[in-house]
N, C-alpha and C positions, 0 to 999 in steps of 0.2 A: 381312154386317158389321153390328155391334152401333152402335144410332143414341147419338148423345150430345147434349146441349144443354151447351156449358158458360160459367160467370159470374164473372169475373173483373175486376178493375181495374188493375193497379199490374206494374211489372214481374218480381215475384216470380211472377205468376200465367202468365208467357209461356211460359218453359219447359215448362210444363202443357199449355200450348195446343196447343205445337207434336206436343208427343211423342201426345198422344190425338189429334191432325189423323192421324198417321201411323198407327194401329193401329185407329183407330174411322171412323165417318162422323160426322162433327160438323153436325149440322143447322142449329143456329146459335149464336152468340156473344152473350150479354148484357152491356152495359157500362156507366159510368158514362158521361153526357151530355161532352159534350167542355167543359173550364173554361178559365177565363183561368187564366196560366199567367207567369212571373217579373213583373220591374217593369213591361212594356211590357203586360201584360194580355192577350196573344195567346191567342187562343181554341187550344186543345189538345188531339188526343184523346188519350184515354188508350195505355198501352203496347199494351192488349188489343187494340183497336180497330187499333191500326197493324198491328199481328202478323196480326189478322184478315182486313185487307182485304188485303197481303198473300198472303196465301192462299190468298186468294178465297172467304172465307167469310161468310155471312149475319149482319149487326152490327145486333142491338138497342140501343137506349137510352133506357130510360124516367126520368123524373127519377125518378120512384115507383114500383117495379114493380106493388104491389096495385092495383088496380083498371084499371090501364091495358090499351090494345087488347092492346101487346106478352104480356102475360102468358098472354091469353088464345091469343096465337098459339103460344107454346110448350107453353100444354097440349093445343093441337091437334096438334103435333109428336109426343106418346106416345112421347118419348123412352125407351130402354130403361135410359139413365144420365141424371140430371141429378147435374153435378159442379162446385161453387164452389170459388173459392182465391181468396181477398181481394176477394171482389165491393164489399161494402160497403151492402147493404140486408138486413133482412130477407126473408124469402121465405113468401110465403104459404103455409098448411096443400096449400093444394087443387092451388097448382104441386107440392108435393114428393110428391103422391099420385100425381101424373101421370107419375110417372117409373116404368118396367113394375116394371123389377128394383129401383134402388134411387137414394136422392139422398144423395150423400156430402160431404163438406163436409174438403178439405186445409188442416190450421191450424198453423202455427209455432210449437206448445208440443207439452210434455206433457202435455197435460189428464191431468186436472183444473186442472192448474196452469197459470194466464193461458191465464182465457178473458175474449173482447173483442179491443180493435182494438189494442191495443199490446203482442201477448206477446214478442215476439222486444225493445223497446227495455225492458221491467219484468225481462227474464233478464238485460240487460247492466248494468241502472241496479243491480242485487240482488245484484250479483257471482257470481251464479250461474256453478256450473263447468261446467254444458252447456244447451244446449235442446231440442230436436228438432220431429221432425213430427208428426201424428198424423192419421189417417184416420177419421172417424166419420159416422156417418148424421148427417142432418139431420134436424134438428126446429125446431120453433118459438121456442123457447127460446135466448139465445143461446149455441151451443157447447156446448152439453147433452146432445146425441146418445151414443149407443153407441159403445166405442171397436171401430176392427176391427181397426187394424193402426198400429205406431208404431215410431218409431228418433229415437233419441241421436246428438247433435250437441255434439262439444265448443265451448266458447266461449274462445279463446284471449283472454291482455292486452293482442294490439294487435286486437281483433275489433272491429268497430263495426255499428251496425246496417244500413247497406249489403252489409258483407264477410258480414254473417251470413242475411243474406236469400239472397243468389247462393248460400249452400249450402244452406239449406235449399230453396232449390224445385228445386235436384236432386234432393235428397235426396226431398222431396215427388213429383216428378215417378217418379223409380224406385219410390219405396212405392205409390203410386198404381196404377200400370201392374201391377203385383204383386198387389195389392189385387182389382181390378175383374173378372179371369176366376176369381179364386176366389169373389167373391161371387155370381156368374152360375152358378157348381156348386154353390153350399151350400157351401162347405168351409170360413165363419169362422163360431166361434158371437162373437158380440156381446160386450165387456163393458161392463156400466154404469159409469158415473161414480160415483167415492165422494165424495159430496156434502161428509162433512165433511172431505172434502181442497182442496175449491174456492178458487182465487185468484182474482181478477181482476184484468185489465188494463186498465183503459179509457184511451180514446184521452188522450193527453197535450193537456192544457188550455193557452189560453193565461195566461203568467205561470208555470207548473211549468218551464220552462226556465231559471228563472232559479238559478245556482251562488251556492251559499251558503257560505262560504271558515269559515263555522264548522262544517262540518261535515271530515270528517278528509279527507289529500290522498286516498286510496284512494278514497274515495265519491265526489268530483268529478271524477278519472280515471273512474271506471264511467257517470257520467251523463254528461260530454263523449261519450263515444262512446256512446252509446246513444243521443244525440240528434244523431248524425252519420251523414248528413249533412242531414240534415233533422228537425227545425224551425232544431238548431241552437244551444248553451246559450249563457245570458249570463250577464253580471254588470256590474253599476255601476260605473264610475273615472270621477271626477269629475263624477258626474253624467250619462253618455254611457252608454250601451250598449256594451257591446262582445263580441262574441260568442270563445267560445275555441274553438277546434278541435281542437289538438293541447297534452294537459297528458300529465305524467308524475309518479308519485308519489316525492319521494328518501327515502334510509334514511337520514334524519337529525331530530335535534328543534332546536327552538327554544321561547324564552319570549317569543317577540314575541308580540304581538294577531294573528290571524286579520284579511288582508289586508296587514299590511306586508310591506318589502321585507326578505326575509331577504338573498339577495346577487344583485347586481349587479355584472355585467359588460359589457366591449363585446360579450359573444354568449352570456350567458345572462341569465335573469333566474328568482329561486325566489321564494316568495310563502310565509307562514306560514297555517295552515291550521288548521282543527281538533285538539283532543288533541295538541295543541303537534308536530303533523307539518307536514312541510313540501312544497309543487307546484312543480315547476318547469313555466314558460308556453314550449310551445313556437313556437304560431301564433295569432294572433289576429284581429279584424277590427278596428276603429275602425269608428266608429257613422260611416255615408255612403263609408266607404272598402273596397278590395279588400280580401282577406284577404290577409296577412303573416307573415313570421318574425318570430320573437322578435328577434332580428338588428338587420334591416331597421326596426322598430317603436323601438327602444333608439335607436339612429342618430342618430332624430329626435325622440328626447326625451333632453331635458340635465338635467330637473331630478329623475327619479324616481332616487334616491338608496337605500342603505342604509338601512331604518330608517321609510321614507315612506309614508303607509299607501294604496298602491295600488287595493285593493278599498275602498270606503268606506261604501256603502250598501248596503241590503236593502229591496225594495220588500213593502208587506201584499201578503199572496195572497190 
């Protein structure tokens, strides 16, 4: 049986885990060091690492893979595969040599398009109408390898970055498994990357989360869910933070300012938007409070009215 080292963090990479535990000999597992973890700070390991032990499989964790013992152990392993899926470091030249046949790397785009650490929430914020997987060698560079092997993933309008990770690491997980005995026959030739097709993703900053109500409702529907369920967008009322969760874009105009109340009800509430469209708020938080319906949140506010200009700020980024 064919050895494998694989490097994963996040629960997109578990489904990987489990399905190469079942067909390979997995030597060991590399992960991210275990973090604090909601309000209470609770030290965490990651999904990998639960899955792993689990298992009963060998779990690395260097804060830094380069120079550390752990690396060196895995290039004593002479794995015949080393295989990442959202590990979250770069990987040294001399580990990805160490791999007999080859070191592959499973990424939730299209490459070329969204490489980096956010391509699955830049295909939803872009309104992109699909994403998929992609199977390429590793190199140094990020996400810059060969491609071997990829598939198309639609992005439906209720998709968020949650619903679209659970598909793609099946969808990774089956491409993968597909992938790995034909590369051990010779049977893919490689494509390069067309450079001048390159996007990037990079990781979503803090303050990018913040919904800008001038921009039209379609683009704030894309970014609510591309930032669900985590980090999670906001926007300003009154001053407070309040994060939105569930927005819907209506097929209707208005001449209000960007942030008043187009209309109000006891169980709706729409909000004027960009290019004089208009968002209806479905769920929301209050800044220190649960998340809420729209509903429930109207209930207990009497004074936001018709007309009232509900969003009000925009902080610099």
């Amino acid at each position: 049986m064919q050895k494998v080292v694989f490097m994963g963090t996040p629960q997109f990479s578990v489904p990987i885990l489990r399905a190469l535990n079942e067909h390979y000999q997995v030597e060991a597992v590399v992960t991210q060091p275990d973090r604090p973890v909601g309000r209470k700070r609770k030290l965490t390991a990651s999904p990998v690492k639960q899955t792993a032990e689990e298992l009963g499989l060998p779990v690395l964790q260097p804060e830094k893979l380069g120079g550390s013992p752990e690396l060196q152990q895995v290039i004593d392993l002479a794995p015949d595969f080393i295989v990442t899926a959202a590990y979250g470091q770069f990987l040294p030249t001399k580990l990805l040599q160490a791999a007999q046949i080859a070191a592959v790397n499973v990424h939730g785009s299209l490459l070329p398009k969204y490489r980096g650490g956010a391509p699955v929430q830049y295909a939803i914020m872009n309104g992109d109408a699909e994403t998929g997987v992609t199977i390429m060698y590793m190199v140094k560079e990020m996400d810059a390898g060969d491609i071997l092997e990829q598939a198309a993933v639609p992005i439906t309008d209720h998709d968020d970055t949650k619903s679209m990770f659970q598909k793609l690491s099946i969808v990774g997980r089956d491409l993968l498994l597909d992938t790995l005995p034909k590369l051990a026959k010779h049977e893919i030739t490689p494509q390069p990357q067309a450079e001048d097709q390159v996007i990037f993703s990079p990781t979503i900053k803090r303050g990018e989360e913040q919904l800008d109500f001038r921009q039209p409702a379609q683009n704030l529907d894309w970014k609510v869910r591309a930032l669900r369920p985590n980090p999670g967008a906001y926007a300003l009322v009154d001053g407070k933070r309040y994060k939105f969760w569930d927005v819907q874009p209506v097929g209707k105009n208005t001449n209000l300012a960007p942030g008043q109340v187009v209309i109000r009800t006891k169980h709706s509430l729409e909000v004027a938007a960009g290019d004089q469209t208009v968002l209806q708020i479905n769920e929301l938080q209050p800044a220190g409070k649960p998340r809420t319906t729209i509903q429930a949140f109207l209930n207990g506010n009497q004074t936001l009215q018709t007309g009232d200009q509900f969003i009000d700020e925009y902080e610099q980024k």
